[in-house]
ZAMARLO-867672 format. One record per atom (N, C-alpha, C): z, x, y. Coordinates in pm, whole numbers, plus 50000, padded with zeros to 5 digits. Example, Ala and Ser with C-alpha at 12.3 -4.5 7.8 and 13.67 -1.06 7.14 Angstrom:
<sites>
507805131949431 507805123049550 507805132049670 507085128549775 507145136749894 507875129050003 
</sites>
This chain:
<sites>
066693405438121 066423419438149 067283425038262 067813416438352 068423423738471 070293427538446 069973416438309 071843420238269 071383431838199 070783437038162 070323446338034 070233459538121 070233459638259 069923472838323 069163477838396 067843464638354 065933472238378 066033467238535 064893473438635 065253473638743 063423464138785 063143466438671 061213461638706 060883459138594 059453456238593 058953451638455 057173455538509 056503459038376 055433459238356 054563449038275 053843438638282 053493430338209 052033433638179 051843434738103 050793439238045 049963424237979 049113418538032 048313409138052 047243408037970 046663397537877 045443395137808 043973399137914 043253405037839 041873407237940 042363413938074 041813409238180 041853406638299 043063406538302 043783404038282 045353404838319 046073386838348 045883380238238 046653364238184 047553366038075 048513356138088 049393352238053 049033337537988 049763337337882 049413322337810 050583310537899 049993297737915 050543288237999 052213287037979 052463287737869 054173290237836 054933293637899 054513309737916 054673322137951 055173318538146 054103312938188 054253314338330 055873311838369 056343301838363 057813300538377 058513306138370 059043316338261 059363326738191 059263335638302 057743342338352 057463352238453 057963346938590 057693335938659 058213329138732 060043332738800 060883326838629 061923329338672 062393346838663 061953356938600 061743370238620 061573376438746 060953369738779 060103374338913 061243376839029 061813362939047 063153363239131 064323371339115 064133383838998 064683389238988 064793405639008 063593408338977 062783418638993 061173419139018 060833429039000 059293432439054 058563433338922 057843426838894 056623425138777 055363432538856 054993443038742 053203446838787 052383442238684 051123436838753 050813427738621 049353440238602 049273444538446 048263453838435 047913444338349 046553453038245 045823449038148 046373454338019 045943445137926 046183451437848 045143461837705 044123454537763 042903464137728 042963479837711 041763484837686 042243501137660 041173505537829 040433498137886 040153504838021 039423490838073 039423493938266 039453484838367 040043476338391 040043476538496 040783467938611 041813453838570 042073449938643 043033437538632 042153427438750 041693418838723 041223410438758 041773408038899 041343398339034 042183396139105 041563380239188 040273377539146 040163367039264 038973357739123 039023357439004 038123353638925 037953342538848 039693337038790 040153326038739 041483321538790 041613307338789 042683305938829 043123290138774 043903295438675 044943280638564 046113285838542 046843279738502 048273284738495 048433297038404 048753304438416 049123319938338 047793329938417 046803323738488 045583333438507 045973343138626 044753353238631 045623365938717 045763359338917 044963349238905 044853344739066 046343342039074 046903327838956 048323324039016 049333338638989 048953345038880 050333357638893 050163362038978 049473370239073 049463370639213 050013368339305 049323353039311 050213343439428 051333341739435 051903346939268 053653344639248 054263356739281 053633365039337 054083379339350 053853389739283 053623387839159 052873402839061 052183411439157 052813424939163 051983434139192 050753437339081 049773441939177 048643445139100 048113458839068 048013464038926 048533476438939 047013482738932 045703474538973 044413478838978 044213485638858 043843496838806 043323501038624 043983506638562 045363508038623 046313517938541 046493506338464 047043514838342 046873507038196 048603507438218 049143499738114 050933493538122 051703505238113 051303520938036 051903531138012 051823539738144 050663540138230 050633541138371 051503540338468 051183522238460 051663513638573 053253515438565 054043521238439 055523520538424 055763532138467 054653543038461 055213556738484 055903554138638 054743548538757 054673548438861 055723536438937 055573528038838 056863519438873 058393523938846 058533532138744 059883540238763 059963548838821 058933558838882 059443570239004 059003564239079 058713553939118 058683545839267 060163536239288 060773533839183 061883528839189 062953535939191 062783552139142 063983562139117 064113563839257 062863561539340 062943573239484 063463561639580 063643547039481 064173538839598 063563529939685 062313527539638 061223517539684 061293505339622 061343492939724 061693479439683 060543474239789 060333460439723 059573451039834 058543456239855 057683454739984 056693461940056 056293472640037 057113479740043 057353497340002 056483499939858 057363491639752 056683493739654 055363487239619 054743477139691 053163470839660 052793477439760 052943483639820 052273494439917 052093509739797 052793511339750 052403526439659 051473523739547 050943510039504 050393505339392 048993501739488 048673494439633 047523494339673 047053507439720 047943519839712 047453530839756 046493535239679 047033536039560 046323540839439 045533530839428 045003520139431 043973509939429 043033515939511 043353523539613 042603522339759 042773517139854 042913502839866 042843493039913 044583497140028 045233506940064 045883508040156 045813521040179 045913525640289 045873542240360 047273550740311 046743562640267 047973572940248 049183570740362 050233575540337 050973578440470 050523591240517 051343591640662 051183603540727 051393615340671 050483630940636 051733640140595 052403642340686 053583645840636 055143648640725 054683664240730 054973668040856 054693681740969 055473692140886 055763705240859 056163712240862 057053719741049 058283719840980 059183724141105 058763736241131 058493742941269 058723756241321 059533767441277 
</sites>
């Protein structure tokens, strides 16, 4: 995918948000390449985060770095992962705009209006 152009990836996850044991490696070596958000693939709730944990389950995608894109569904989570990537957000930056919308991190400051 990274010779191909794509700058991120959305993985859209069984249930809760797993991957079949195969698979992990695959995501693994991806990963080091770009930013995976791991959603569901269900038609509503959440992505699991602290519930199972075997190879492909949502604890280890996690631990491997998957952002967690909390209930946005994969058509969502891509919207927000490509204008979070158009505007130039990498790393931190970008699992910071995905726990915003979770909740789970504080807005930024609004920026002041000049005199």
């Amino acid at each position: 995918l990274p010779g191909l152009g794509y700058a991120g990836v959305v993985l859209e996850g069984f249930g809760g948000g797993h991957v079949s044991a195969p698979a992990v490696d695959h995501v693994r070596a991806l990963r080091e390449h770009m930013p995976i958000v791991l959603s569901s693939r269900t038609a509503s709730g959440e992505v699991l985060s602290r519930t199972y944990r075997y190879p492909g389950s949502e604890i280890e995608l996690l631990e491997m770095g998957l952002i967690h894109s909390g209930s946005l569904g994969g058509l969502k989570a891509r919207v927000v992962l490509s204008l979070s990537l158009a505007a130039g957000l990498r790393g931190d930056d970008l699992v910071r705009t995905f726990e915003r919308i979770r909740g789970v991190a504080p807005a930024p400051a609004p920026i002041g209006l000049a005199p």
